[in-house]
C-alpha positions in Angstrom: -88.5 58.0 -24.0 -86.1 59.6 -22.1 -88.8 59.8 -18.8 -89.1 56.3 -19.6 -85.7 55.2 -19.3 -85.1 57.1 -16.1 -88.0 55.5 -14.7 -86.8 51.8 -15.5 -83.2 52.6 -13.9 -84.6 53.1 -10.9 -86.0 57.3 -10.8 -82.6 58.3 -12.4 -81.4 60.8 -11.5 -80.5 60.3 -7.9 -78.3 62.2 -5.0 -75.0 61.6 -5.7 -73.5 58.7 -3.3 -70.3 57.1 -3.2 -70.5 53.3 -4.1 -69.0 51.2 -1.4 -67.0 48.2 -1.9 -66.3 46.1 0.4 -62.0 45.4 0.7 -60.9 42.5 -0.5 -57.9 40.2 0.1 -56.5 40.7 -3.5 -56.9 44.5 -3.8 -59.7 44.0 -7.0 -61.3 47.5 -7.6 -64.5 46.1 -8.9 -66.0 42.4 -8.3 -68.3 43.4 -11.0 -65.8 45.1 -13.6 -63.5 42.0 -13.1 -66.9 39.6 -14.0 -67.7 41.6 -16.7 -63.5 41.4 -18.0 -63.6 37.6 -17.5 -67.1 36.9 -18.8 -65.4 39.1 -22.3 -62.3 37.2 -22.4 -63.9 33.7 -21.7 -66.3 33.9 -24.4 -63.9 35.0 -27.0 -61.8 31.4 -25.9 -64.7 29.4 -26.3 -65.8 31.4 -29.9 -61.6 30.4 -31.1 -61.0 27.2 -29.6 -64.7 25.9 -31.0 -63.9 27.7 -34.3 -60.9 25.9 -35.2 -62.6 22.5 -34.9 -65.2 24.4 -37.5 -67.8 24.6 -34.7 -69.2 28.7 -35.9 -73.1 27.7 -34.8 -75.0 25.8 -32.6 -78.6 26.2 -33.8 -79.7 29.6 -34.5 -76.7 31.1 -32.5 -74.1 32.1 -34.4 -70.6 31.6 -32.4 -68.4 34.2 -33.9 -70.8 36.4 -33.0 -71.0 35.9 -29.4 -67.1 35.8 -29.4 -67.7 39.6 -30.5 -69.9 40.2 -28.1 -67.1 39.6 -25.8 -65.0 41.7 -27.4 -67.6 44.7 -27.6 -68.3 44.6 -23.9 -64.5 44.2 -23.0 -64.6 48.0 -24.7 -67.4 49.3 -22.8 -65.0 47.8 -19.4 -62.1 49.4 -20.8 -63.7 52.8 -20.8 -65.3 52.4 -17.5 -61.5 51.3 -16.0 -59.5 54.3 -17.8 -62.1 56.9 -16.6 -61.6 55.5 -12.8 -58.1 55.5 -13.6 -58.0 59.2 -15.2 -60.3 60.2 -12.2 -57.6 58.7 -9.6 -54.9 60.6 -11.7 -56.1 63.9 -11.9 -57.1 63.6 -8.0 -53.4 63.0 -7.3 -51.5 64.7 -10.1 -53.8 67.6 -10.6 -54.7 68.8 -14.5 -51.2 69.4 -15.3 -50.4 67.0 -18.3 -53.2 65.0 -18.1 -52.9 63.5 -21.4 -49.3 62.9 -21.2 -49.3 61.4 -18.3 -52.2 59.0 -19.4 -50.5 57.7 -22.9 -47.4 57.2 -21.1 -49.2 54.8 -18.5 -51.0 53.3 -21.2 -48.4 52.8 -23.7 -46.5 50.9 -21.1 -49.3 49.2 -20.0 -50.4 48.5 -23.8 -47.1 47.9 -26.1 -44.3 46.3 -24.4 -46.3 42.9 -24.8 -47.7 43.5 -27.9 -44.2 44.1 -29.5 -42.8 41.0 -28.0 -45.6 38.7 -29.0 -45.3 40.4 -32.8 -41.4 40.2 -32.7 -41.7 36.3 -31.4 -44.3 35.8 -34.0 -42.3 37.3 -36.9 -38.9 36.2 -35.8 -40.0 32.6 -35.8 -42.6 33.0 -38.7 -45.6 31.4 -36.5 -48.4 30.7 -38.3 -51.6 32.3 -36.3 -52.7 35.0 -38.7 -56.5 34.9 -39.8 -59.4 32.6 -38.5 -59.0 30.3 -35.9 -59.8 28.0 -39.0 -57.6 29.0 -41.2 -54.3 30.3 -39.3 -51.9 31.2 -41.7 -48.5 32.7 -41.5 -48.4 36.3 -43.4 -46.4 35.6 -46.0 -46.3 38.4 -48.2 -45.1 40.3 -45.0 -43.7 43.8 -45.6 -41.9 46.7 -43.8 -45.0 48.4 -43.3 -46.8 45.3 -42.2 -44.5 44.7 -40.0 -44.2 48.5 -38.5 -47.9 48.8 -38.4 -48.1 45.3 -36.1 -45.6 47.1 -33.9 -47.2 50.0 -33.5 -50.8 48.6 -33.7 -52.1 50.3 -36.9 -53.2 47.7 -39.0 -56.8 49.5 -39.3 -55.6 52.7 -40.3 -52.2 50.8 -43.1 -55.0 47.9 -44.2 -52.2 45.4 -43.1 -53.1 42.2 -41.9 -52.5 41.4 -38.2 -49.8 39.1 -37.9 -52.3 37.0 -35.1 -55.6 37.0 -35.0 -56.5 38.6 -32.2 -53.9 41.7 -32.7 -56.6 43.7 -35.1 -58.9 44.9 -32.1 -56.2 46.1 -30.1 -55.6 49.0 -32.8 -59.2 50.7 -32.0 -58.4 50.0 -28.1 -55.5 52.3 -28.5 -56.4 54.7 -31.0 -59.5 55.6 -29.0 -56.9 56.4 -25.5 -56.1 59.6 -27.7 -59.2 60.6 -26.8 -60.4 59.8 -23.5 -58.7 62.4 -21.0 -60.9 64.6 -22.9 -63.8 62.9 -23.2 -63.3 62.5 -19.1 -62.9 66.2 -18.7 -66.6 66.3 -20.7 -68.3 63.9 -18.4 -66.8 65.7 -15.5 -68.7 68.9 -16.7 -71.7 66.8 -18.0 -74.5 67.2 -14.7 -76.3 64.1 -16.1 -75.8 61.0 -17.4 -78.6 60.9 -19.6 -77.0 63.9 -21.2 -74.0 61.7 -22.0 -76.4 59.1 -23.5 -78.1 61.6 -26.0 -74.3 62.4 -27.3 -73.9 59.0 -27.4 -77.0 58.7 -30.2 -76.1 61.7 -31.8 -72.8 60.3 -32.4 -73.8 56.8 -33.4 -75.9 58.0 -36.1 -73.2 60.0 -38.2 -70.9 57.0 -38.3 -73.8 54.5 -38.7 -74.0 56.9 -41.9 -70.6 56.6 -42.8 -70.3 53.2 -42.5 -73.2 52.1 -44.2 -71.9 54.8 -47.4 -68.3 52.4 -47.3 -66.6 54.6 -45.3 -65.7 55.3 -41.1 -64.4 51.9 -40.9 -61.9 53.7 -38.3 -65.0 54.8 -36.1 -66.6 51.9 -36.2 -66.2 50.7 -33.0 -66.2 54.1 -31.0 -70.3 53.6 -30.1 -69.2 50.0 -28.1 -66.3 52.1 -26.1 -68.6 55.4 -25.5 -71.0 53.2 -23.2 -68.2 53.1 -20.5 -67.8 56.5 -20.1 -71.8 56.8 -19.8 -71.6 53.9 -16.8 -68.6 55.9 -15.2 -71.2 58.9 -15.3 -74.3 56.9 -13.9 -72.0 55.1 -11.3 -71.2 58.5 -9.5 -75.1 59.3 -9.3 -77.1 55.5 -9.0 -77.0 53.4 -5.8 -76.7 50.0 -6.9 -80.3 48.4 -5.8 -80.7 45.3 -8.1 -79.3 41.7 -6.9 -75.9 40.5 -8.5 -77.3 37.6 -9.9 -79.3 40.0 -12.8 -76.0 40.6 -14.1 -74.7 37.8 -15.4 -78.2 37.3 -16.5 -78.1 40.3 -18.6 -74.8 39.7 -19.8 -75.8 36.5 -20.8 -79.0 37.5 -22.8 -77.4 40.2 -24.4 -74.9 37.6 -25.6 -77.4 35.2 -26.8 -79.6 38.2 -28.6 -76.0 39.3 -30.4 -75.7 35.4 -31.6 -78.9 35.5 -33.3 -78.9 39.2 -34.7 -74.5 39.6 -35.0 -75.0 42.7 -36.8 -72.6 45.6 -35.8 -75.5 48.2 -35.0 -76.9 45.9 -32.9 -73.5 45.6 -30.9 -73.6 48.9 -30.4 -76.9 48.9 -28.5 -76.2 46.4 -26.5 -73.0 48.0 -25.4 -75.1 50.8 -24.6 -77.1 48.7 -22.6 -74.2 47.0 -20.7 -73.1 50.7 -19.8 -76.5 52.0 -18.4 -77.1 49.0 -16.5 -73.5 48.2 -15.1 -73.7 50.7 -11.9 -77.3 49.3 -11.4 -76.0 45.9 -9.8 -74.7 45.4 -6.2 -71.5 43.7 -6.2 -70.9 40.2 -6.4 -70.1 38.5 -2.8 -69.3 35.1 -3.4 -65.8 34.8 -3.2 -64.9 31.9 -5.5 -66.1 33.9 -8.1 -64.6 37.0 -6.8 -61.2 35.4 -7.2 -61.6 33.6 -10.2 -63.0 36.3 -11.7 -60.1 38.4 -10.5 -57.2 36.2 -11.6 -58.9 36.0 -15.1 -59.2 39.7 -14.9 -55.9 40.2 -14.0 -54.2 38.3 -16.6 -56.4 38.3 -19.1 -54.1 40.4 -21.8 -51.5 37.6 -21.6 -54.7 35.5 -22.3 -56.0 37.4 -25.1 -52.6 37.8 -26.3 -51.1 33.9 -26.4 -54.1 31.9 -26.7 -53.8 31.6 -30.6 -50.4 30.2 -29.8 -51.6 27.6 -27.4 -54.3 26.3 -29.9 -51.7 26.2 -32.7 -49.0 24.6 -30.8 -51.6 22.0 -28.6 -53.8 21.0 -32.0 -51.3 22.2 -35.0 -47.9 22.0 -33.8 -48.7 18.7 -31.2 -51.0 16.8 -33.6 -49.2 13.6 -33.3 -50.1 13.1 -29.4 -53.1 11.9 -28.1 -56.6 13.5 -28.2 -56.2 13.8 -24.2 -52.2 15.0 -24.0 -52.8 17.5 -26.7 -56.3 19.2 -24.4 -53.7 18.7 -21.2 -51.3 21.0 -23.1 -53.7 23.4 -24.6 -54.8 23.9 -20.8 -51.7 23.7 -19.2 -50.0 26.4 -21.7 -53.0 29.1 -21.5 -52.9 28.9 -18.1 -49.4 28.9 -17.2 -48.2 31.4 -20.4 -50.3 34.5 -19.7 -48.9 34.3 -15.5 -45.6 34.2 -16.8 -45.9 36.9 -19.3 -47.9 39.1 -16.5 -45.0 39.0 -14.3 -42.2 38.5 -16.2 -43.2 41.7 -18.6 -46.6 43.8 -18.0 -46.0 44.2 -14.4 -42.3 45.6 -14.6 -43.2 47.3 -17.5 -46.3 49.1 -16.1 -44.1 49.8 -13.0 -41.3 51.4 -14.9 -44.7 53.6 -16.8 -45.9 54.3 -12.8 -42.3 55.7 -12.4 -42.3 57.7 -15.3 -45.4 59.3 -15.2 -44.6 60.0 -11.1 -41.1 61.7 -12.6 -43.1 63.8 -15.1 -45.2 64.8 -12.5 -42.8 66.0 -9.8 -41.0 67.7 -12.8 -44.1 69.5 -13.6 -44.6 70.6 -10.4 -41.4 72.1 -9.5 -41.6 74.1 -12.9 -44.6 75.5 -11.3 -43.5 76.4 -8.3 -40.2 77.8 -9.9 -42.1 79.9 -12.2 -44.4 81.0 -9.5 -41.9 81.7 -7.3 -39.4 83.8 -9.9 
């Protein structure tokens, strides 16, 4: 099966060679990545806004679980990013704290928005807990509730995210604990396709476990694991196929999720989004380029106040016209995740930059002390 495989991607393996990318005017590391980021996010808005005017199906495709598949492949491009990123910081920083310096990028990247769009929510008691059709505010709120929205670990406390969208942002985080050592792996691993068997291997235990009631925690490591398996084929495959087959994938994959939806499945496909993602020359046309970009580059604000804007446009706004209340509901999810991008992610992932730069230098000079003495 394996032989197989590597003949449908192209005679895998091949000599290694560097992927060029062409420069572009707004610094994008991938035109490809940033489709894949935006084609995630964009279906998960069409899944909630649809599902709070009760549309969950049209025909045999089930909504809710395309939104998902959104979600799933966001994971595989999150792995894929923080293994460029842990590759670009162990090229400049060396292997000295590795790990450290990786969470404290990440948690600066991760929770200084998350905390304010939990405190807002329970300061103010907003009601966009649950289903888009059925936001609720979390009444029966508790200390722990509360500390685990904070600290993102409503998966591991069984406490209900006070919004909706909070609940996947726990496994996102939890599975950073392990990644600058699962890139340390793939460094070592010669093939891909060696990654891929580890990837099975894996899957099966916690298919096991989950299907027995338990591994709910590990449920969704087989949908990140993909990306470290594309970082891995990207440093050995020379893209050869035409953009235009990815979106084309991306969008049958979607479409075979919304008529299967089961979790399993999810994880196959993400499998499939990994394997294939280095295959793909990059996109060229530059309106998508930048739109895909600017989606790409706020998208967290996106993900993050989007519940809001459908509560306060539809809910909140009721009284206003059909038209006035779709004007604000556009205006507000386009204008709220720019603000919150540079009025807190960007300082705040500059202020983790300088940190993590500090650390660095620090470690060094202990080094060079100790060597020295």
């Amino acid at each position: 099966m394996i032989l197989s495989l590597q003949r449908l991607f192209s005679g895998l393996p091949l000599p290694k060679r560097k992927r060029t990318t062409a420069a572009l005017p707004w610094g994008t590391e991938s035109p490809n990545l940033d489709f894949l980021r935006a084609n995630a996010v964009l279906l998960v808005l069409l899944f909630h806004v649809l599902a709070f005017f009760g549309i969950r199906k049209i025909g045999p495709l089930d909504l809710e679980s395309m939104g998902m598949f959104g979600l799933l492949s966001f994971y595989v491009h999150t792995t894929f990013v923080l293994m460029l990123s842990l590759e670009r910081q162990l090229a400049k920083f060396g292997p000295q704290s590795l790990f450290l310096l990786f969470m404290a990028r990440r948690f600066f990247r991760v929770y200084p928005l998350s905390i304010f769009i939990v405190a807002i929510i329970v300061l103010f008691r907003l009601p966009l807990a649950g289903h888009p059709w059925s936001m609720h505010y979390f009444h029966a709120l508790g200390k722990l509730d509360v500390i685990s929205n904070f600290l993102l670990a409503q998966n591991i406390t069984s406490s209900e995210p006070v919004e909706g969208p909070l609940w996947s942002l726990s496994y996102e985080v939890q599975i950073y604990l392990f990644l600058p050592a699962l890139f340390l792996i793939a460094k070592k691993v010669k093939s891909p396709w060696t990654l891929v068997i580890g990837w099975g291997l894996l899957a099966i235990p916690i298919f096991l476990l989950k299907r027995a009631g338990y591994g709910q925690v590990m449920q969704y490591v087989p949908c990140f694991l993909p990306g470290i398996v594309a970082y891995k084929f990207s440093k050995q495959v020379h893209p050869r196929r035409a953009f235009w087959g990815w979106p084309v994938l991306l969008w049958s994959l979607a479409g075979l999720f919304g008529l299967v939806g089961r979790l399993g499945m999810g994880w196959l496909i993400c499998l499939m989004i990994g394997m294939a993602l280095p295959q793909f020359t990059d996109l060229k046309n530059p309106a998508v380029q930048r739109a895909s970009y600017l989606i790409s580059k706020y998208s967290y604000g996106f993900y993050l106040s989007h519940y809001f804007c459908e509560w306060l446009s539809f809910t909140k706004l009721r009284y206003l016209p059909t038209g006035a209340q779709w004007i604000t509901f556009l205006v507000t999810v386009t204008v709220i995740p720019i603000l919150l991008y540079h009025a807190l992610e960007a300082p705040m992932m500059h202020v983790g930059k300088k940190l993590t730069e500090a650390q660095r230098n620090y470690v060094r000079n202990g080094l060079l002390a100790s060597r020295a003495a």
